[in-house]
Residue, then its C-alpha position, 0 to 999 in steps of 0.5 A: x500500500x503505497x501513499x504521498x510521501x510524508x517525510x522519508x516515508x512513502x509507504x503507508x504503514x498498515x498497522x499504524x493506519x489500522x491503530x489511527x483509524x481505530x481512534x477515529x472510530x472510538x472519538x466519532x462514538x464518543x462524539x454520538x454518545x456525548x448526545x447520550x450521555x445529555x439524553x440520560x441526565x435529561x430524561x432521569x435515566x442516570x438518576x434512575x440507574x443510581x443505586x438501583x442495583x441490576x436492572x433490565x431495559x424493561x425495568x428501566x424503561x418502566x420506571x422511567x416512562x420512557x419507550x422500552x426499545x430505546x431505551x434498551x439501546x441507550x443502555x447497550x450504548x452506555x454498556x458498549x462506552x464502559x458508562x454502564x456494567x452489563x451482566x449477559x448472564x441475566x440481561x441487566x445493567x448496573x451503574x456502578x458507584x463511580x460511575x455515579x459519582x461521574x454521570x448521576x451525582x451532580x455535587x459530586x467534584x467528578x461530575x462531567x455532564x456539564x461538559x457534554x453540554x459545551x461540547x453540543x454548543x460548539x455544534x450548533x456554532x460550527x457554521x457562525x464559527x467557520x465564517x468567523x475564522x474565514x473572516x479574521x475577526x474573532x468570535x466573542x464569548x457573548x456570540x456563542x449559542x446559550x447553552x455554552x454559558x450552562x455547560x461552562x457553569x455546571x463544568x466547573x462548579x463540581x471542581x471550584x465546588x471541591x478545591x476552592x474553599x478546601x484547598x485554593x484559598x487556604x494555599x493563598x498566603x494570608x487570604x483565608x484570614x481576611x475573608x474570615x474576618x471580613x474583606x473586599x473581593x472581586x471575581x473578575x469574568x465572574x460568568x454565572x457567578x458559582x465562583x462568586x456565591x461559593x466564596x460568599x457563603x463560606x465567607x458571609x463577613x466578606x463582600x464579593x463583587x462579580x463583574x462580566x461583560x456579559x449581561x445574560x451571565x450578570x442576571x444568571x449570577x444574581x439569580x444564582x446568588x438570590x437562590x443560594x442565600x448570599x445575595x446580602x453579601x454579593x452585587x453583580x454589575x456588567x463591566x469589562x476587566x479593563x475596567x472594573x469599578x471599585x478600590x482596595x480589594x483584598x482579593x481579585x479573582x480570575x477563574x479560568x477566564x484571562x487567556x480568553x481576554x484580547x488585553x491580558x496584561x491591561x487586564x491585570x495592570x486594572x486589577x493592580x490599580x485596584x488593589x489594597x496596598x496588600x492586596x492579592x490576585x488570585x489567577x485560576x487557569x487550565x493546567x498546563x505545561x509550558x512546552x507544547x509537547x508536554x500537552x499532548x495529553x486527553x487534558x492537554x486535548x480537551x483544553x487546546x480543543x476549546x481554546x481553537x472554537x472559544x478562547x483564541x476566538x474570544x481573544x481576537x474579537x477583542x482589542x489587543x488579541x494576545x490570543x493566551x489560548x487555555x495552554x499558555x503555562x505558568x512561564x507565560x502567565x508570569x510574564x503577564x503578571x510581570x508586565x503589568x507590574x506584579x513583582x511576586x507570582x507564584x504556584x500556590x497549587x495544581x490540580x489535574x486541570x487547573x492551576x491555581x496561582x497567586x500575584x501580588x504588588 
């Protein structure tokens, strides 16, 4: 079998061929089932699964009311994905509990349907996306189909859920003190405010100020703020993070929301500006090393996916287009940081998908 030459080879490996076609096939299963994995969480199929035990497609169609023939192929999709264990012995499923913990518990911290629903936004903006980039002009967050900003809310909030609270703002030197106390802060891209109202409800003598230029995910953040009881110590305004109100914040966050900015750097140059003589900034981005061959990775994959079809677009719609993409690394971030006048930055933590660092004046 033989091929265009590519580099010194013109021969086309036949094992090779066979391995990368099987990727494709498994990714393109992936991609369908991804609408599965939605229907589940949509019709209570997941729910219905956890904590059942085994369970026959009938039963499952019974208890769900849902039509028993497809019902039996979502299981048999969800069985042939590993989402599910099948027993052939007695033709039943089980949803084990890590795979609740994955597609059932919405508070669990491994919770991933959230995902799911970004991935489907990005479908429905394939064609508006294209033209874009054909043009040369960039794609704003705000141009982005709604369920964009749903799915990038329930993506994040089981792991700001989990680590920052716990974990994030302990790491910070100092910070967790002058929360407890009673400080200023300010969530800058605050999107749908679960950062914000987090923050809120494990510091009520504190005040958070979220801001966003996006006036649709303001709204979402007071109505999310007003539910979970913290709107006496929150406020949302719509402001862009070169321009946020205020002075003398103790703390400034960025929730994995600076490299999608066209101006970075007079992002952070405000924040300083706006800073309490001691006060922090706490940067949270995608985990990621800073050569590109360390990335290469299912994590690295997911994040340099998203940053072609939402970061960089975002980024070149804006003044300036740094174009930071979601894998810019910690040697890059610094730089920014150092540009806009911070002389201490430093890793306070990582996790497998976010890094979680800290600026001061």
């Amino acid at each position: 079998m033989t091929a265009t030459a590519h580099g010194n080879r013109s021969v086309v490996d036949e094992q090779q061929l066979n391995e990368l076609l099987g990727q494709a096939v498994t990714d393109i299963g992936a991609a369908m089932n991804g609408v599965l994995v939605q229907l589940g969480a949509d019709l209570g199929l997941w729910s219905a699964l956890a904590g059942a035990g085994p369970t026959t497609a009938d039963g499952l169609a019974e208890r769900t009311e849902l039509p028993a023939p497809c019902v039996g192929q979502w299981l048999a999709a969800q069985a042939a994905s590993g989402y599910v264990e099948y027993d052939a012995a007695d033709d039943t499923f089980t949803l084990s509990p890590e795979q609740a913990f994955v597609f059932a518990d919405e508070n669990s911290p491994a919770y991933v349907v959230g995902g799911y629903h970004i991935v489907s936004s990005l479908y429905r903006d394939r064609e508006r996306l294209a033209r874009a980039l054909r043009e040369g002009h960039g794609f704003g967050w705000d141009e982005h189909d709604p369920e964009l900003f749903l799915g990038t809310e329930q993506f994040f909030r089981p792991g700001y859920r989990a680590g920052l609270v716990a974990e994030w703002i302990p790491a910070l030197d100092g910070v967790q003190e002058k929360l407890t106390a009673g400080a200023t802060a300010a969530d800058i891209g605050c999107g749908h405010g679960v950062s914000t109202v987090l923050m809120a409800a494990a510091y009520p003598a504190s005040t958070f100020h979220g801001f966003d230029y996006h006036q649709a995910s303001v709204d979402r953040a007071t109505a999310l703020a007003a539910d979970e009881g913290v709107a006496g110590n929150t406020a949302f305004a719509r402001a862009s993070a070169a321009d946020f109100p205020g002075q003398g914040y103790d703390l400034v966050c960025f929730f994995d929301c600076l490299h999608d900015m066209g101006d970075p750097v007079g992002a952070m140059r405000h924040t300083r500006e706006t800073l309490a003589e001691d006060g922090t900034v706490m940067l949270v981005e995608p985990f990621a090393n800073d050569a590109l061959a360390d990335n290469l990775n299912p994590v690295g994959r997911v994040y340099y996916a998203a940053s072609t079809v939402i970061c960089t677009p975002s980024s070149m719609a804006q003044d300036v287009a740094a174009c930071l993409g979601a894998q810019a690394g910690e040697k890059r971030l610094r730089e920014v940081a150092e540009e806009a006048g911070f002389s201490r930055f430093r890793r306070a933590m990582e996790t497998p998908f976010n890094l979680v660092f800290e600026a001061r004046p």
